[in-house]
Structures are given as C-alpha cells and as structure tokens.
NUMI-45330 format. One record per residue: residue in one letter; x, y, z of N, C-alpha, C in turn. Coordinates in pm, whole numbers, padded with zeros to 5 digits, always signed. Example, Ala and Ser with C-alpha at 12.3 -4.5 7.8 and 13.67 -1.06 7.14 Angstrom:
# residues 2
A+01319-00569+00780+01230-00450+00780+01320-00330+00780S+01285-00225+00708+01367-00106+00714+01290+00003+00787
This chain:
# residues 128
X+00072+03897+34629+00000+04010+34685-00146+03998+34648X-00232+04018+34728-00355+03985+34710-00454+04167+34659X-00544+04155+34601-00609+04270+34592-00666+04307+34631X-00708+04431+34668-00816+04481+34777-00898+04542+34657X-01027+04468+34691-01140+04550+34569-01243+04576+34739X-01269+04724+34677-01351+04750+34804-01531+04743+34704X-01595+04686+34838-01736+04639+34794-01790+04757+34791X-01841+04776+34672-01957+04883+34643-02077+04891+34703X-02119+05024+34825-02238+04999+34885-02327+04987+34730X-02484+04988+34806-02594+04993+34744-02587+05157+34692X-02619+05231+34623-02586+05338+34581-02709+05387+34522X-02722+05534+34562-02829+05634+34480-02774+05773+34415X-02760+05761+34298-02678+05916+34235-02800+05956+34219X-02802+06126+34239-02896+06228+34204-02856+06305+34138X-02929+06360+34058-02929+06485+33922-03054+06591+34023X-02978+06703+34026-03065+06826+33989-03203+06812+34072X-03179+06747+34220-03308+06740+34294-03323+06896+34387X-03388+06984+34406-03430+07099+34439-03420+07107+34615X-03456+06967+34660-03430+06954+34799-03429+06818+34855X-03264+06802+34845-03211+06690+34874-03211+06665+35057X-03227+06710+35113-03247+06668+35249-03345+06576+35281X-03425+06507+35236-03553+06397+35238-03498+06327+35215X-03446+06311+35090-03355+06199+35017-03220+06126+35066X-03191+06276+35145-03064+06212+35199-03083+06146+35338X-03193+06177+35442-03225+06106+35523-03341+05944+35490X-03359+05933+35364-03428+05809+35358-03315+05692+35294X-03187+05748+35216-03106+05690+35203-02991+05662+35333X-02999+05746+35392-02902+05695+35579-02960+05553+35621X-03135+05593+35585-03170+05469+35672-03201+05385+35608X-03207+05359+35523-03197+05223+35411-03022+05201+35388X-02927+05269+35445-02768+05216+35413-02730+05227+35302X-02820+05352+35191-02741+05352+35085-02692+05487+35076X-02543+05490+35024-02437+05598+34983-02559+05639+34875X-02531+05813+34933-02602+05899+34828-02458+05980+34764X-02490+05950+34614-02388+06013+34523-02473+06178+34437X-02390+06244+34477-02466+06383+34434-02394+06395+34285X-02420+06424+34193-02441+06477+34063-02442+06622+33998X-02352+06680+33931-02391+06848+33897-02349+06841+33762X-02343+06933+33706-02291+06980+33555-02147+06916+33531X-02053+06953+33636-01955+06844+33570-01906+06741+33556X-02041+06655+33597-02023+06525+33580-02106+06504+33451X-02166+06550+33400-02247+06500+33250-02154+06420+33127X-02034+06456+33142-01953+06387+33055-01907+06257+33119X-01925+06233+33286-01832+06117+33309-01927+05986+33303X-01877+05874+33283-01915+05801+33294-02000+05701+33402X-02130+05636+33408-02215+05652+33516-02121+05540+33625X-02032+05438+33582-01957+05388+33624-01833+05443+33701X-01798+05518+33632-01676+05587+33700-01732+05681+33820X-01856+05728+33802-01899+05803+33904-01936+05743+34044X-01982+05579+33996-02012+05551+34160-01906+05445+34181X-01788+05455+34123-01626+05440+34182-01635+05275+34142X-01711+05203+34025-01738+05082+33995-01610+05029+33877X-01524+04896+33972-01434+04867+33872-01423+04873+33697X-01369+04926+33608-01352+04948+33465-01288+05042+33459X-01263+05007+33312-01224+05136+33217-01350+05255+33127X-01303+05372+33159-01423+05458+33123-01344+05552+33091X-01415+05623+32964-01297+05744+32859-01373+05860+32981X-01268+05929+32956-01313+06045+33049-01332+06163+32915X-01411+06272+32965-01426+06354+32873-01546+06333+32767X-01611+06237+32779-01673+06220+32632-01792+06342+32557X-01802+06348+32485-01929+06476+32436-02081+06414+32469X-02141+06502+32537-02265+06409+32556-02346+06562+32556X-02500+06559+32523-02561+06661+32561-02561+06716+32695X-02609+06843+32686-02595+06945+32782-02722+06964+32773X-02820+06987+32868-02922+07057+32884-02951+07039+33048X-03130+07137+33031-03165+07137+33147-03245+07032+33193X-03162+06907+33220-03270+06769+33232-03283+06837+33424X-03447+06707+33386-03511+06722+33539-03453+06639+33598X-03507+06610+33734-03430+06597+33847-03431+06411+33799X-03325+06320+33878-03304+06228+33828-03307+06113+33944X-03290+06019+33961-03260+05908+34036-03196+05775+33968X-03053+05772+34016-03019+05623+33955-02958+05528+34041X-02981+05397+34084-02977+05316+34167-02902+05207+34122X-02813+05226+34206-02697+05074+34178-02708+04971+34294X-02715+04837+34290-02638+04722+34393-02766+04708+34492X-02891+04792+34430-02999+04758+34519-03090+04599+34521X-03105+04534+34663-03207+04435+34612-03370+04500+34565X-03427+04382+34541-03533+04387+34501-03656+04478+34602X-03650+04402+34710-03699+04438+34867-03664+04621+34903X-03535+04591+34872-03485+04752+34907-03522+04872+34815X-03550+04840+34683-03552+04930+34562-03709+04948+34599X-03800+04837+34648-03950+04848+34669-03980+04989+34758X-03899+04895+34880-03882+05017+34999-03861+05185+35032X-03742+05190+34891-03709+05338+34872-03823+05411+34767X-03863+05348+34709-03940+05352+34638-04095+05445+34703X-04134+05303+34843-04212+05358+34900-04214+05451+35012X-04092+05499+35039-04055+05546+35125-04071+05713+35055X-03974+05710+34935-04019+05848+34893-04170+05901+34844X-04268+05792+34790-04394+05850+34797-04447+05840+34886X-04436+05798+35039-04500+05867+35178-04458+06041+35195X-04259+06052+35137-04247+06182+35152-04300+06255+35093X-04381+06218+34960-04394+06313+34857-04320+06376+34806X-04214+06330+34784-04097+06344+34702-04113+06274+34586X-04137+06371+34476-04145+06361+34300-04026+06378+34251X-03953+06227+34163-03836+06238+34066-03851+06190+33945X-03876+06306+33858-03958+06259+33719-03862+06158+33672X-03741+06133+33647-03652+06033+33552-03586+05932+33731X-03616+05818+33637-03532+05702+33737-03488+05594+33687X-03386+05518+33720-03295+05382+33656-03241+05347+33715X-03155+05199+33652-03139+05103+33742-03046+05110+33652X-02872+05107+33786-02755+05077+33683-02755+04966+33621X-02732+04946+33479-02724+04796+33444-02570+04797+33395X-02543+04695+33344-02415+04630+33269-02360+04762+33119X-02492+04795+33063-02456+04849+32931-02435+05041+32967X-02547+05007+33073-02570+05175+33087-02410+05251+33135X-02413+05156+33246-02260+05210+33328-02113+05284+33256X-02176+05260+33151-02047+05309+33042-02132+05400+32961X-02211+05459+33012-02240+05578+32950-02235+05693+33025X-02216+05822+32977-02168+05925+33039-02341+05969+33071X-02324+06074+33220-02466+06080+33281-02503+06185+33173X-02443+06265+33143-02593+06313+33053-02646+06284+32913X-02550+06158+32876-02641+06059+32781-02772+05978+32787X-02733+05941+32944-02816+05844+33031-02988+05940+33017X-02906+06028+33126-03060+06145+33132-03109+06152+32966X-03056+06202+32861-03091+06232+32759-03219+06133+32722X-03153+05969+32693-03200+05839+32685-03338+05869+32785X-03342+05893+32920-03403+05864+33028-03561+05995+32980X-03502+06052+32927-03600+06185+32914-03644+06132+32731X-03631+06120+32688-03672+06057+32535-03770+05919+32614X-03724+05864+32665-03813+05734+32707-03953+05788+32795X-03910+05893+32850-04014+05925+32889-04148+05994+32838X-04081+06096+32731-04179+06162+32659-04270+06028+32546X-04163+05932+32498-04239+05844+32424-04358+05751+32500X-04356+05757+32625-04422+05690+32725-04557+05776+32739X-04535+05869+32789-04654+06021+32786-04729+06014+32628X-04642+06005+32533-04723+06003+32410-04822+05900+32395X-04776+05730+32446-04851+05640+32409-04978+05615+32517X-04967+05728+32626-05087+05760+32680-05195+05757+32641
C-alpha cells in the first residue's frame, strides 16, 4: 500500500490582523493557503497548525498575552516571499512581527513563537 502524503501549499498563518481582507486577497493571488490563528491556537504547535507531517504534544503551556498582529510563512520561494512582501507594502498593510517556518521553530507552540518574535523585536528597537 502506498502513502498518500498530501503536498503542503505555500502557506501564510496570521495572528490578530484587524483587517484581514487585503491579506486574504494578496494571498489568492500569489496561491498561498491563508491559515487564520486565534487564542486557541497559542498552545498548538506551529507545525501541527499548518497540517505539516510530525509529532507535536498538544496542550503545551506557553504565554498568553496581547501579542500584535503576526505573519508566518511556510514553503515560500525566495521570489514569492519578495513578492508578498512587496505586495503588502503597496497595500499599506503594517505586520509588526514576521517569520519564516523553519525546522526548529515548527515545534513550537504559536504563542511561544510570538513571545520569541516580540522579545526579538524590542531587542532590535533597543539597538537602534
């Protein structure tokens, strides 16, 4: 019996964007699955969320807060990540935290990620 692994589009999960209708029409036309994000996903794992083969503990304790709005991008090329990129600053669409699924992150639950993502950022603003 052979296995069916279904191919993971290119993928964009969002946290907490205020008005996702821009976003969701610049991801139609670039072909990437937009994955929406709310409070009860902060514990799951960023892997398990965009349906990516593994094992991932469900449940884990991760902070809770009011992180800002987010962007995280899986299975994108180089060309394409440019594109969306420039596509949302023609809209003027501002997403203070953004990342790129990697290998280590994917096994972290999203509101660790954000946590990480918002610490990296303030240390960034500091060395301003």
């Amino acid at each position: 019996m052979k296995a069916h692994i279904r191919k993971n589009l290119p993928s964009a999960v969002v946290w907490n964007l205020k008005d996702l209708a821009p976003v969701k029409q610049v991801c139609a036309e670039l072909g990437l699955a937009l994955v929406e994000t709310a409070e009860q996903d902060l514990d799951r794992c960023l892997g398990e969320i965009l349906g990516l083969p593994g094992r991932y503990q469900a449940g884990l304790h991760t902070p809770k807060g009011d992180f800002p709005a987010a962007l995280i991008l899986h299975g994108l090329a180089d060309a394409q990540l440019d594109t969306l990129l420039a596509r949302l600053r023609e809209k003027e669409i501002s997403i203070p935290l953004k990342a790129v699924v990697t290998d280590t992150n994917r096994q972290w639950p999203l509101g660790a990620l954000l946590q990480e993502l918002c610490e990296e950022r303030a240390a960034f603003e500091a060395g301003r």
